[in-house]
Backbone bond lengths (Angstrom), bond angles and torsions (degrees), N, CA, C in turn:
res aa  C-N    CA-C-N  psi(-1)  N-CA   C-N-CA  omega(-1)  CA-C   N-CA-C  phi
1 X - - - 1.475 - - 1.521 108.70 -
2 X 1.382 121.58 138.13 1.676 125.40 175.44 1.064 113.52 -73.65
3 X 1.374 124.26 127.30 1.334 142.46 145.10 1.735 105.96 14.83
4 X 1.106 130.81 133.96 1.261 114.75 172.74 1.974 125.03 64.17
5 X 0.940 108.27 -7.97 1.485 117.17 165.76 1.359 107.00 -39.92
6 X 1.274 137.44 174.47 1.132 119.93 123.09 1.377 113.40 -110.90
7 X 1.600 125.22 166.89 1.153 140.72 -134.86 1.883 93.93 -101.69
8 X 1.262 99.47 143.82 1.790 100.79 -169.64 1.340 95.48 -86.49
9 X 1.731 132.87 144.68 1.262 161.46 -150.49 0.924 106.63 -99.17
10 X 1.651 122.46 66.94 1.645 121.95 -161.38 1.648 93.51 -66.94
11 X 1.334 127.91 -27.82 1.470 111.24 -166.95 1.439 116.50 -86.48
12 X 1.298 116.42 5.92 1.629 134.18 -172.76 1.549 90.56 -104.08
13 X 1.404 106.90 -57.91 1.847 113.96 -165.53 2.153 87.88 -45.73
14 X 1.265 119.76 -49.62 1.573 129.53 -159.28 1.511 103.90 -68.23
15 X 1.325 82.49 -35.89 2.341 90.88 -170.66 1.783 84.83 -73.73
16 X 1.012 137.56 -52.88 1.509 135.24 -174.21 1.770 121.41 -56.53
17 X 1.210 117.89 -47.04 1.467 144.48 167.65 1.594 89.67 -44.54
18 X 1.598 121.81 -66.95 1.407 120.73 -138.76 1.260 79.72 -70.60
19 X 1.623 125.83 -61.62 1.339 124.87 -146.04 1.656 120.43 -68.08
20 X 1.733 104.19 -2.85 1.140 112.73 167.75 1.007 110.65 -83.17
21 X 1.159 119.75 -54.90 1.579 120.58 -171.33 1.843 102.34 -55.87
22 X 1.113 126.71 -37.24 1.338 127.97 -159.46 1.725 88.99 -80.89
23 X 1.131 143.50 -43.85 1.140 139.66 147.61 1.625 125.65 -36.99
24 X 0.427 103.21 -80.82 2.080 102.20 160.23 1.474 118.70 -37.17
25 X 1.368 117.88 -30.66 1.344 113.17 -175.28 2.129 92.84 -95.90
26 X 1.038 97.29 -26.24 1.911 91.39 171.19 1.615 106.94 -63.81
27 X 1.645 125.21 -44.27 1.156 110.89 -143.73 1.560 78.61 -104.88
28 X 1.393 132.04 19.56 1.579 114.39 161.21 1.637 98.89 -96.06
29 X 1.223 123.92 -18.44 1.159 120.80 -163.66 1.361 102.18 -102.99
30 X 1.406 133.38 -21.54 1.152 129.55 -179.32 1.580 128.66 -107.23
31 X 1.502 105.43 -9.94 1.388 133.11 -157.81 1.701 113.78 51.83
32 X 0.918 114.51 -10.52 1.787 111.09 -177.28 1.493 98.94 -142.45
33 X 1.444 106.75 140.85 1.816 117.11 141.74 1.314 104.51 -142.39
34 X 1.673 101.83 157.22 1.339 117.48 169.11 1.212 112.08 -92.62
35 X 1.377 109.23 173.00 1.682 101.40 178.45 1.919 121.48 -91.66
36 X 1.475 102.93 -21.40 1.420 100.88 161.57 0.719 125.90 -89.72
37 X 1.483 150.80 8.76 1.388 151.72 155.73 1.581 97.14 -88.99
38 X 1.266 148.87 -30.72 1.108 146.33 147.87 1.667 130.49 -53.96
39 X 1.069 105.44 -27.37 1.386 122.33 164.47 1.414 118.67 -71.49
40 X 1.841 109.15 -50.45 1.342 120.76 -174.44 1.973 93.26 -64.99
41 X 1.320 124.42 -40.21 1.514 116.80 -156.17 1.216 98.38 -85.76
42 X 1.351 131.03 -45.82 1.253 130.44 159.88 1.580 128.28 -40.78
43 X 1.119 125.92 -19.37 1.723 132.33 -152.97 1.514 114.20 43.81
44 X 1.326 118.54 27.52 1.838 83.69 173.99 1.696 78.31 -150.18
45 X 1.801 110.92 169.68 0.754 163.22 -139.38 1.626 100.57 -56.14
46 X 1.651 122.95 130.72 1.644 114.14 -175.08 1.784 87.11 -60.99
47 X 1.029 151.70 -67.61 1.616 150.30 -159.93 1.789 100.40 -18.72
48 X 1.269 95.43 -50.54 1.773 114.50 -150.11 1.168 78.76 -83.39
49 X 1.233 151.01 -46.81 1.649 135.41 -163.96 2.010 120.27 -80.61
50 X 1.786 87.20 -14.68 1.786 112.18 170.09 0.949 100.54 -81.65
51 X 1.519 130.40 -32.90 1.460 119.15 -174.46 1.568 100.47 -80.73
52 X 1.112 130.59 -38.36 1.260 119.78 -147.32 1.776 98.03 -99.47
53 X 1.691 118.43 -6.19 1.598 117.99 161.91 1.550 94.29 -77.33
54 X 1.397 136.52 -54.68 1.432 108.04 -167.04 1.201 124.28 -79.06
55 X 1.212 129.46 10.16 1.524 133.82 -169.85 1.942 68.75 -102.08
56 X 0.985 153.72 -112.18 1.290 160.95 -169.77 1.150 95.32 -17.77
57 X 1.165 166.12 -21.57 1.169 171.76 -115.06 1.978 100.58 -146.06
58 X 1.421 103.27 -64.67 1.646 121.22 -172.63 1.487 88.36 -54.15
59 X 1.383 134.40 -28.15 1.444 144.77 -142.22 1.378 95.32 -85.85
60 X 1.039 124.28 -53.41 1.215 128.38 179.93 1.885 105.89 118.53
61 X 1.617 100.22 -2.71 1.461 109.80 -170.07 1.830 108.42 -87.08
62 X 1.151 124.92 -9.16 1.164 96.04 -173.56 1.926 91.30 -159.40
63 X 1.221 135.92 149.01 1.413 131.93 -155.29 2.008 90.84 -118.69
64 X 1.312 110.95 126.55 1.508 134.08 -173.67 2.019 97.11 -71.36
65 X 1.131 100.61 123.50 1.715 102.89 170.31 1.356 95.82 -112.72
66 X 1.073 101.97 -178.19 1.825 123.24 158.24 1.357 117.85 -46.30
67 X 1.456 148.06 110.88 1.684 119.79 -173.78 1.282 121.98 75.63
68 X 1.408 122.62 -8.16 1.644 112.12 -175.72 1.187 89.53 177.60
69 X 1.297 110.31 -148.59 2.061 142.48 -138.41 1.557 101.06 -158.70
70 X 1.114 111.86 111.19 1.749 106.75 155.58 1.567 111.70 -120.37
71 X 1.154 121.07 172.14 1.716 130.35 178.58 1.708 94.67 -63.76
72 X 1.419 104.42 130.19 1.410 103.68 161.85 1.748 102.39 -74.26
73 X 1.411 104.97 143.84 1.125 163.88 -172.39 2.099 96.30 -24.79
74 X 1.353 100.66 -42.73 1.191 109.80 -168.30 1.718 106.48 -70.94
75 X 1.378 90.76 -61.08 1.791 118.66 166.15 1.413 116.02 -52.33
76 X 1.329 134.56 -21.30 1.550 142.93 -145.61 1.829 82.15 -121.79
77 X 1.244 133.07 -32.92 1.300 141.00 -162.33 1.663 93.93 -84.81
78 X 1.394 122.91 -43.66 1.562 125.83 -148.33 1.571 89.50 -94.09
79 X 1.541 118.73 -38.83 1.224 111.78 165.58 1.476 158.10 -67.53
80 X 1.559 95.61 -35.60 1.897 114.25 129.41 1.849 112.35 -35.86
81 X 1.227 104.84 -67.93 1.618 81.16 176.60 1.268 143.72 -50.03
82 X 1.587 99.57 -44.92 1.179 111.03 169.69 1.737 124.92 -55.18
83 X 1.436 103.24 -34.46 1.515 95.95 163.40 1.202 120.59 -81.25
84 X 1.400 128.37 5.37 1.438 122.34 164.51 1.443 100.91 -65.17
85 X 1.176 110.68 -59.06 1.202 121.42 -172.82 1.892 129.19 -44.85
86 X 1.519 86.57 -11.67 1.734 91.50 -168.45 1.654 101.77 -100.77
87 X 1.547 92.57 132.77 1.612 104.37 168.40 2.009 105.10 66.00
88 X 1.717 104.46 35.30 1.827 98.42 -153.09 1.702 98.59 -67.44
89 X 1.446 103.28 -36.05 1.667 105.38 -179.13 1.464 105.53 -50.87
90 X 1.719 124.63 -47.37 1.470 103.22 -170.03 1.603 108.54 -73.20
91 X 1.350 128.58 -44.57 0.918 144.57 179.27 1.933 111.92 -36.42
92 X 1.106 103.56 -22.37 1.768 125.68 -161.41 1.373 101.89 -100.17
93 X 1.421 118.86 -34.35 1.599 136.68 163.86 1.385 113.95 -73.78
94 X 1.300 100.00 -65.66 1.912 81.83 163.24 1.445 150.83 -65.94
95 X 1.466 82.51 -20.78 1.560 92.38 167.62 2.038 111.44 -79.19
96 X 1.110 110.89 -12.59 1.582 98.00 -165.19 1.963 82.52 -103.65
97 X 1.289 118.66 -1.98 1.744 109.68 175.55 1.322 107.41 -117.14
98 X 1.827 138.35 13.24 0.779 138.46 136.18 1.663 125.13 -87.85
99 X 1.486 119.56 -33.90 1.791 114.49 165.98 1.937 95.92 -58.31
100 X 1.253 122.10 -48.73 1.241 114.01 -166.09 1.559 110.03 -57.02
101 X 1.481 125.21 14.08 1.776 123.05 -168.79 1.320 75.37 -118.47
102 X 1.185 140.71 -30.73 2.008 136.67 -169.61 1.352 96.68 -60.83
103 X 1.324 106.14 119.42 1.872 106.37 159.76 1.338 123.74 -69.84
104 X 0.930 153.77 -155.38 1.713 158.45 155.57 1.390 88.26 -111.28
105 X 1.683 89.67 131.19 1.329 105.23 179.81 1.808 125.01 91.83
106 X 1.432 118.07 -3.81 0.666 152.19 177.65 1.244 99.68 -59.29
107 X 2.286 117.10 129.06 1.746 106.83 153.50 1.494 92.68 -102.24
108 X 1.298 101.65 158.62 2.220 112.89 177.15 1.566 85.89 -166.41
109 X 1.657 83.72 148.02 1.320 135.31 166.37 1.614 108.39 -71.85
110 X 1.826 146.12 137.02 1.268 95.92 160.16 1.860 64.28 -145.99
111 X 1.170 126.56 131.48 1.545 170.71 -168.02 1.732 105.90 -50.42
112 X 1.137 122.79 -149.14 1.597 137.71 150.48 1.283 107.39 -111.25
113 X 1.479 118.89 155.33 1.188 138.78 172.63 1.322 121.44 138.30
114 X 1.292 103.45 161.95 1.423 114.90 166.46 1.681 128.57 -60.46
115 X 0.940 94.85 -30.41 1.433 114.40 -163.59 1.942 97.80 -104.06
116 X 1.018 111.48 -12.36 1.664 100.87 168.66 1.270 100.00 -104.66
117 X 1.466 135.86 -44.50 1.375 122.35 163.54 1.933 127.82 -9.62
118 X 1.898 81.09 -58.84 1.539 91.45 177.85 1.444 110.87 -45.83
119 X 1.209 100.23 -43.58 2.065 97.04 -147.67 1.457 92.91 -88.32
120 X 1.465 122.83 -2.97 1.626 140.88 -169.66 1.935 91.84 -74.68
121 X 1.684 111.07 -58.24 1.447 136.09 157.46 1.345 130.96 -7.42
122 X 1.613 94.82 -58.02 1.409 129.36 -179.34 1.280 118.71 -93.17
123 X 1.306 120.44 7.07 1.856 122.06 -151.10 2.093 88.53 -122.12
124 X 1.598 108.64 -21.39 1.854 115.06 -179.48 1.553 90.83 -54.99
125 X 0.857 161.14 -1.33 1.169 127.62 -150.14 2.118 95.57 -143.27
126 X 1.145 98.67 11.04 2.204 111.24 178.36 1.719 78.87 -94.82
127 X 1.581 96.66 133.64 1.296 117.82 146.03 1.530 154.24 -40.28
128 X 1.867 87.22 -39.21 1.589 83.34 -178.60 2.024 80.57 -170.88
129 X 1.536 110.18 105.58 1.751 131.46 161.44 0.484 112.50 -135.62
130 X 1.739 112.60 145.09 1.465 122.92 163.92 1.566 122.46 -107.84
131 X 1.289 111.10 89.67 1.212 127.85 -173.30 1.586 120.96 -63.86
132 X 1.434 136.56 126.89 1.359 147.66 139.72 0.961 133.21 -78.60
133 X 1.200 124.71 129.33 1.665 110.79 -162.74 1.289 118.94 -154.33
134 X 1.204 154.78 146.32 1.909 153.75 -154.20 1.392 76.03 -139.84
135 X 1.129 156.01 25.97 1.489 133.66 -176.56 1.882 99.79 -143.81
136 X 1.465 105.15 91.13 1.223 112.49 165.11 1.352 127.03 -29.45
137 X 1.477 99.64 -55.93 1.936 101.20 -177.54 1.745 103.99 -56.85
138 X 1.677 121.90 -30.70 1.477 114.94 -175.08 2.108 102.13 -56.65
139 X 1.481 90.00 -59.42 1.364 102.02 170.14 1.724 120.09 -3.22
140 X 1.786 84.27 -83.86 1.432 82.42 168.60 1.169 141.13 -96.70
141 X 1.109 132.07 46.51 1.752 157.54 169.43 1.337 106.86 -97.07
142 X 1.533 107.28 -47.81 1.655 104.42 -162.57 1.255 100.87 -111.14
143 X 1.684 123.53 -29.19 1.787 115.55 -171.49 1.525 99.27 -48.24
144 X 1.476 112.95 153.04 1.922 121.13 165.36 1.167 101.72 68.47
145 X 1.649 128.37 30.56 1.154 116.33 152.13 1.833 126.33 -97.81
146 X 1.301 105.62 123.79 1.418 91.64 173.05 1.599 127.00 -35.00
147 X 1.484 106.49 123.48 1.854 122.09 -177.54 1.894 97.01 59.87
148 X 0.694 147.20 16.98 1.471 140.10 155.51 1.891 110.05 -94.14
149 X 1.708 108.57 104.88 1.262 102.85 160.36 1.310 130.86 -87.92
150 X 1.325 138.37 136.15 1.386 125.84 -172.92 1.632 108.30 -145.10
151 X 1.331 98.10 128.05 1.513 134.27 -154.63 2.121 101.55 -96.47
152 X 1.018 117.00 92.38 1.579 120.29 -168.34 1.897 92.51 -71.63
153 X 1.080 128.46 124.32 1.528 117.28 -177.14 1.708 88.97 -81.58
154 X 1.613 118.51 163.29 1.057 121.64 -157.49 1.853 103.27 -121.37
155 X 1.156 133.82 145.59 1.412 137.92 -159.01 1.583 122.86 138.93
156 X 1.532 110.97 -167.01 1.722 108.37 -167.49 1.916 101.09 -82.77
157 X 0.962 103.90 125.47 1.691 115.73 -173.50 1.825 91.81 -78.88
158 X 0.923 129.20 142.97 0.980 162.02 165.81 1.793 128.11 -87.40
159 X 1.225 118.14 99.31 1.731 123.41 -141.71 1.560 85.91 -70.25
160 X 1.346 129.23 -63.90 1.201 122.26 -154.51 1.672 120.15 -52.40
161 X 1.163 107.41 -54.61 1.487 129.19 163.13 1.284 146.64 -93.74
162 X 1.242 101.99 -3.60 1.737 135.98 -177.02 1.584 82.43 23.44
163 X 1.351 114.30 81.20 1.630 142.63 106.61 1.137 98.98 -59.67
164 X 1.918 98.20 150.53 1.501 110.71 166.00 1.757 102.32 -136.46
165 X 1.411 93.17 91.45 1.801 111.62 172.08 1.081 116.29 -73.03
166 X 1.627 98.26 179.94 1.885 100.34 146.56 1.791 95.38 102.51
167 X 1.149 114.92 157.87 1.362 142.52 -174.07 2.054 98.68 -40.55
168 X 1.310 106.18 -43.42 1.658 103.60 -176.13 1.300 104.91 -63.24
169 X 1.104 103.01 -53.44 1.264 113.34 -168.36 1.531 139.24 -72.92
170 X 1.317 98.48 9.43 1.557 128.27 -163.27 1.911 84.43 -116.75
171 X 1.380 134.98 -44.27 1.319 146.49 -179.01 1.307 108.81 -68.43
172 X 1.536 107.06 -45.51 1.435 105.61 175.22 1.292 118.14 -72.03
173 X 1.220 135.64 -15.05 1.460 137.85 173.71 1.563 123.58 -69.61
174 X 1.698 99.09 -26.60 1.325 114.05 -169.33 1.409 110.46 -82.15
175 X 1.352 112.35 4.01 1.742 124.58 175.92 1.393 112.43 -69.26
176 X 1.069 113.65 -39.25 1.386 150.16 -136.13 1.831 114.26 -112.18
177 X 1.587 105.04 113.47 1.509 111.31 -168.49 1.425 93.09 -111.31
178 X 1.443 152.83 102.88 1.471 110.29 169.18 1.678 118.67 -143.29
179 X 1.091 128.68 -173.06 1.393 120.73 -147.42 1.695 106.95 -65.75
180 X 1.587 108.90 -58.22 1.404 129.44 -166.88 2.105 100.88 -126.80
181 X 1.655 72.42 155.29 2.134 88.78 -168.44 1.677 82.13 -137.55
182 X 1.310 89.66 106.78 1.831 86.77 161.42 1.753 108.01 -97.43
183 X 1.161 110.97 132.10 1.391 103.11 -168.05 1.523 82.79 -149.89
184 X 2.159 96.95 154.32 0.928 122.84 -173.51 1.857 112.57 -106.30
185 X 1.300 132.00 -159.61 1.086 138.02 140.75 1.900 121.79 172.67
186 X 1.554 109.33 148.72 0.824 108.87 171.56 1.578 152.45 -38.86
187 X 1.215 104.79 -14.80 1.585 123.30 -171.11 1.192 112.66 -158.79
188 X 1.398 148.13 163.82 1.034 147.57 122.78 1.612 131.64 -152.39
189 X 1.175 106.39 135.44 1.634 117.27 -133.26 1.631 93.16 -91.00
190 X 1.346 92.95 167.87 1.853 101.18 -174.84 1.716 106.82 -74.59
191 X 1.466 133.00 -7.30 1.043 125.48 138.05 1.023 145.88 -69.05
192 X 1.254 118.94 -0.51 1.293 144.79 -168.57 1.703 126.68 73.37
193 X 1.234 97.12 30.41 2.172 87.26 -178.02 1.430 86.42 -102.26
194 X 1.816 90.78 140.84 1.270 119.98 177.73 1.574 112.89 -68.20
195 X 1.373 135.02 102.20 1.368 111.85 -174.13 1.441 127.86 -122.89
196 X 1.332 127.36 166.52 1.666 123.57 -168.33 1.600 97.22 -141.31
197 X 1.701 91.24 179.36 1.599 103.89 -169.18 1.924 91.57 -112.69
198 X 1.429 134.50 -36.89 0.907 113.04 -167.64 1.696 111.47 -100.14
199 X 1.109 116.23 169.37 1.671 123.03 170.79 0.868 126.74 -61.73
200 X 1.939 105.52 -54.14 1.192 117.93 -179.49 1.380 120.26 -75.38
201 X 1.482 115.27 -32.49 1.317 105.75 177.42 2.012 107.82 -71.94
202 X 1.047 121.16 -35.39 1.093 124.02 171.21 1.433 112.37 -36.35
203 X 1.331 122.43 -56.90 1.551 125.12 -159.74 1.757 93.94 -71.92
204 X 1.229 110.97 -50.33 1.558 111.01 -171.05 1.379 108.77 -67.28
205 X 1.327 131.23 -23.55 1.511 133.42 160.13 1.627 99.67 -66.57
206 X 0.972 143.49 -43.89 1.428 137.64 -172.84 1.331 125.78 -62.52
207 X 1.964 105.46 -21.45 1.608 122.17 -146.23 1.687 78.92 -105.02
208 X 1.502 116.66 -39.42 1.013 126.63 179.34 1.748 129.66 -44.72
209 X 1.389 86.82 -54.34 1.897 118.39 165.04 1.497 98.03 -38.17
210 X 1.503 111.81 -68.35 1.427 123.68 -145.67 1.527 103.18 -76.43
211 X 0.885 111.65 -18.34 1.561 120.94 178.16 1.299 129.37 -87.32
212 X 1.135 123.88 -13.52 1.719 145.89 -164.85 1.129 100.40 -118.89
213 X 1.409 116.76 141.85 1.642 123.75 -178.60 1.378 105.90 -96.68
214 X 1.244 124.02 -7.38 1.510 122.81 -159.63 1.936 77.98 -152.55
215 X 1.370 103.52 134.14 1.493 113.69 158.83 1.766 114.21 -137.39
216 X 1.373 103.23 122.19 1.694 98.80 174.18 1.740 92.79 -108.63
217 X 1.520 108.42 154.84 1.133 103.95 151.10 1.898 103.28 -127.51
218 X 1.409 88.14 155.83 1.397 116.40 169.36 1.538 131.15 -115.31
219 X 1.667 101.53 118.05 1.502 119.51 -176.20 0.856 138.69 -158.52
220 X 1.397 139.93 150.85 1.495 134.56 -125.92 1.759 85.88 -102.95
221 X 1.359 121.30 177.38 1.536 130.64 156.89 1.407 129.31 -54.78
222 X 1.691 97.40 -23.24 1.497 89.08 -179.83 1.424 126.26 -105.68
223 X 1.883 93.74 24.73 1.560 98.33 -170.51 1.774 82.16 -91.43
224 X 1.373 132.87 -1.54 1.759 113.56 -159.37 1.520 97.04 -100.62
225 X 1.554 106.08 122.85 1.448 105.62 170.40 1.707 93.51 114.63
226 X 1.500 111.46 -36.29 1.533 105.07 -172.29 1.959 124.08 -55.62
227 X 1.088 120.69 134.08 1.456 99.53 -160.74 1.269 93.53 -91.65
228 X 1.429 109.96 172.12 1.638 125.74 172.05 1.723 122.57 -165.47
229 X 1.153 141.77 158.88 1.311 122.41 -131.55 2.197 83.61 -96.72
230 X 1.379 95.15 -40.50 1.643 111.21 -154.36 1.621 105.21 -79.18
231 X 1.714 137.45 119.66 1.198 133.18 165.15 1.690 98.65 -76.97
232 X 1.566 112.68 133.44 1.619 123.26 163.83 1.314 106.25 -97.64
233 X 0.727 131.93 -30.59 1.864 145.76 176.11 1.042 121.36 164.58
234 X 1.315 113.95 171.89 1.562 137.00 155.40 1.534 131.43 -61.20
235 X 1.243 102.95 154.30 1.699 106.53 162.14 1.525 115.90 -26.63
236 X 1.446 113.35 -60.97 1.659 139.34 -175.46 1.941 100.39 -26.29
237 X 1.573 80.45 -50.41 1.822 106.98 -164.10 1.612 103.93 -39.48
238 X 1.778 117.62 -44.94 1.162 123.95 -137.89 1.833 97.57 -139.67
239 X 1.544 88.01 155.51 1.512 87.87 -168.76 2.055 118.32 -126.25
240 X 1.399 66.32 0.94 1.953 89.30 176.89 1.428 117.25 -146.13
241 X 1.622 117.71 124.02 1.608 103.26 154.78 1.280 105.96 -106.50
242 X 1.233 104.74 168.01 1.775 126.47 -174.94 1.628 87.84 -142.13
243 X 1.330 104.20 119.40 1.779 116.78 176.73 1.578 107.71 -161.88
244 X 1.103 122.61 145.05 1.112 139.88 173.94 1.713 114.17 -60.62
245 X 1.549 111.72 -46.29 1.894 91.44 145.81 1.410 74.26 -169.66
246 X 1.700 106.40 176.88 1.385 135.14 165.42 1.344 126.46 -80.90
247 X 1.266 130.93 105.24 1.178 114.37 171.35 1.149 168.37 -51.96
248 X 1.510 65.97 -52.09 1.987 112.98 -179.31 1.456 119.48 -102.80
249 X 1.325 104.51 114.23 1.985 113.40 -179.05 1.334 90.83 -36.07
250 X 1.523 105.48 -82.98 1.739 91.19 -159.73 1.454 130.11 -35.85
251 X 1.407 108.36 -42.92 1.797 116.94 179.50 1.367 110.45 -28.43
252 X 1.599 97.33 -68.09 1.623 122.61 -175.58 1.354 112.82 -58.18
253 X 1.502 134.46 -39.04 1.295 140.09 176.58 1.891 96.49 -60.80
254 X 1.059 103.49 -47.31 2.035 120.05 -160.05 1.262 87.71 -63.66
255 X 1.650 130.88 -37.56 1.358 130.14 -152.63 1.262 107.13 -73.95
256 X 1.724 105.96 -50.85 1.351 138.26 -164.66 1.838 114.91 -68.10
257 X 1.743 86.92 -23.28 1.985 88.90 -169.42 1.624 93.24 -95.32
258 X 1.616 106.66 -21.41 1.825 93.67 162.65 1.136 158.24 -142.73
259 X 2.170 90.87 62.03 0.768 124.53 167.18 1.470 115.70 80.98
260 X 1.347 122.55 11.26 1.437 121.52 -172.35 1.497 111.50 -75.57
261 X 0.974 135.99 140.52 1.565 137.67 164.14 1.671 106.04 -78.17
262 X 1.478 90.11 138.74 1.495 96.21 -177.62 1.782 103.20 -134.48
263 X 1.368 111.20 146.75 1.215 141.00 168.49 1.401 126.49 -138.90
264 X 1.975 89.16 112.78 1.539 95.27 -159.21 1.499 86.01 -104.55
265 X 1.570 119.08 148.07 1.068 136.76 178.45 1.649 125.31 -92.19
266 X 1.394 104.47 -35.35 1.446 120.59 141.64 1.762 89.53 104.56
């Protein structure tokens, strides 16, 4: 090093390294972050959290959106599977004791996820629905079934999960009055708020709520307690769970003081 240099900030270069890596290990686990909720968890500056998505980005490890970082497309694809794969037996129970709450004849909403897929599974075999849906994989489970209509909501498709978010797709919902919303979500806390990691899917889960006269959601045990940055609603929101069991006193007390019906799958 020359005379007069100044000396490189090995303990800054280390505080930067970690906080990347601790960033990379969120957006494998979460498929999305934004940059101010990354900024806020991090403490320092949205700039410093832009710098540190495109250096991860140049990497080839993680693909730059609008506002944040999601899994490129390839990675975001292998990880959808893999959550098929998690908890599939409970997931397979709730889904065949949530289609069993669908009447014949029935219109419903049913969201993204893993866990509505299932009950998406279980729903081939109703006579005559008219299905809405942001979740491509439902799409093709139920499209070309005899007496099943199904309504693709229209907007930016989403590679990893082919969700279809985003501003259209929040418009296209608002067409739409209908009996039952099977909806999923990322978290949900021992107080009961329904919670998620993205915005967009958040708002279109919300438009969803408001539109359905009847909303159940469906979720495994290990969504209770799981944290997540985004509230989708409350208890108030919803009028059924379908879960494989309850864990948490409070949940069940929270459930019980408002009035939610529950079906534990066990």
């Amino acid at each position: 090093m020359r005379p007069g240099w100044p000396r490189p900030n090995l303990a800054d270069r280390s505080a930067s390294a970690a906080r990347r890596a601790a960033i990379l290990a969120t957006v494998r686990q979460t498929g999305e972050v934004n940059v101010a909720a990354l900024a806020a968890g991090c403490a320092v500056t949205p700039q410093t959290i832009r710098r540190d998505l495109n250096q991860l980005a140049a990497r080839g490890l993680i693909a730059r959106v609008h506002g944040g970082a999601e899994l490129g497309s390839g990675i975001a694809n292998a990880r959808y599977a893999q959550r098929r794969g998690m908890a599939a037996a409970a997931k397979a129970r709730i889904g065949a004791a949530a289609a069993a709450l669908v009447p014949e004849g029935a219109s419903l909403f049913i969201n993204i996820g893993t866990t509505t897929e299932a009950v998406a599974r279980h729903l081939v075999d109703h006579r005559t629905l008219l299905v809405v849906t942001n979740n491509l994989n439902v799409v093709d489970l139920l499209a070309g079934r005899d007496g099943l209509a199904v309504i693709a909501v229209g907007g930016h498709v989403r590679a990893g999960d082919r969700a279809v978010i985003g501003a259209l797709a929040d418009q296209f919902i608002d067409n739409f009055q209908v009996d039952l919303a099977l909806i999923g979500a990322s978290g949900l806390s021992e107080a009961g708020d329904l919670l998620d990691f993205d915005a967009d899917e958040v708002l279109v889960a919300r438009r969803i709520i408001r539109q359905a006269r009847t909303v159940i959601l469906v979720a495994d045990s290990s969504k209770i307690g799981r944290a997540a940055p985004i509230r989708i609603a409350g208890l108030d929101a919803i009028s059924h769970l379908v879960i494989d069991r309850v864990t948490s006193a409070p949940l069940r007390a929270a459930l019980a003081a408002q009035g939610v019906a529950l079906t534990e799958t066990g």
